[in-house]
C-alpha positions, 0 to 999 in steps of 0.5 A, spaced: 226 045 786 219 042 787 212 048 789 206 046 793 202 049 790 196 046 787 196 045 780 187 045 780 185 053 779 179 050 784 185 050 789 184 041 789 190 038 791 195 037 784 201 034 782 206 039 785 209 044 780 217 044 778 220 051 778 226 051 776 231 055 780 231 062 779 236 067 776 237 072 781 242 071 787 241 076 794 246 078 798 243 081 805 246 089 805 245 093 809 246 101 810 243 108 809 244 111 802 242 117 799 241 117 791 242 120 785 238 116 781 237 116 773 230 113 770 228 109 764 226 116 761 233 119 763 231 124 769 234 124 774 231 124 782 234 124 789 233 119 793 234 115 800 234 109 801 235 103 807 238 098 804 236 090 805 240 087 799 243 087 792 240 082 787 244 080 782 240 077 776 241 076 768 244 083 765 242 087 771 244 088 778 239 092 783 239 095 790 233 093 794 230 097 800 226 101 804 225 108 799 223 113 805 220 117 801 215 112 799 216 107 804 216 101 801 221 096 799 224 098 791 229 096 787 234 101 784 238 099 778 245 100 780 247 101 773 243 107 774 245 111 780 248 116 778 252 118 785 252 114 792 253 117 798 253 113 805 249 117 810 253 114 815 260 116 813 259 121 809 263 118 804 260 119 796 262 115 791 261 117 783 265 112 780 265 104 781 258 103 785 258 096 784 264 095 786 263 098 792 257 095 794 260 088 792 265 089 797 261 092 803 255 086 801 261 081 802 264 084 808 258 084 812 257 077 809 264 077 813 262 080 819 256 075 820 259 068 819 265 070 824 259 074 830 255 066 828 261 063 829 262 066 835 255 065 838 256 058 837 263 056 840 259 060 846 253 056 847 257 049 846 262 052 851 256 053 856 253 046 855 260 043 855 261 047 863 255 045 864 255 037 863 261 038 867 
């Protein structure tokens, strides 16, 4: 992958940049989630959450969103919740919260390719009836 960016600290234009392609994969995720979140020190904290993605790196999967405590966007580790409990149906999950935010990203991934699919076969419908 080629950057743009300048090379010339001065901001001149330069050669561009090779950057070679990142580690890290996101899968959009949404949802409300409260945490029983352990830290780098071992102590452990509640939080809340509005989930945009869960990113998969090298080693390490993180659950990225809104903390609402703070308000601004974090990361949480995964392997490091301690419980997860959906705010919206109540459900608490203890044991194999990977796998289940795995499944939840993929069958929201699901659900958006069908609505998109669906939009498109409306409009081309519509310019179809309407060349007619």
């Amino acid at each position: 992958m080629i950057d743009n960016a300048f090379s010339d600290p001065k901001g001149r234009p330069g050669r561009p940049v090779e950057t070679p392609p990142s580690p890290w994969r996101a899968l959009p995720l949404n949802g409300r989630f409260d945490l029983v979140y352990e830290d780098a020190t071992g102590t452990w904290s509640s939080r809340s959450i509005s989930a945009r993605e869960l990113k998969l790196g090298p080693g390490r999967t993180l659950l990225g969103g809104i903390d609402t405590r703070s308000g601004s966007y974090r990361g949480f580790r995964v392997d490091r919740i301690r419980r997860l409990t959906d705010r919206g149906t109540g459900e608490r999950i203890e044991i194999g919260i990977l796998d289940r935010l795995l499944g939840r990203a993929e069958a929201q991934r699901r659900a958006d390719a069908m609505r998109t699919r669906r939009q498109a076969n409306a409009s081309r419908r519509a310019i179809l009836s309407r060349s007619a």
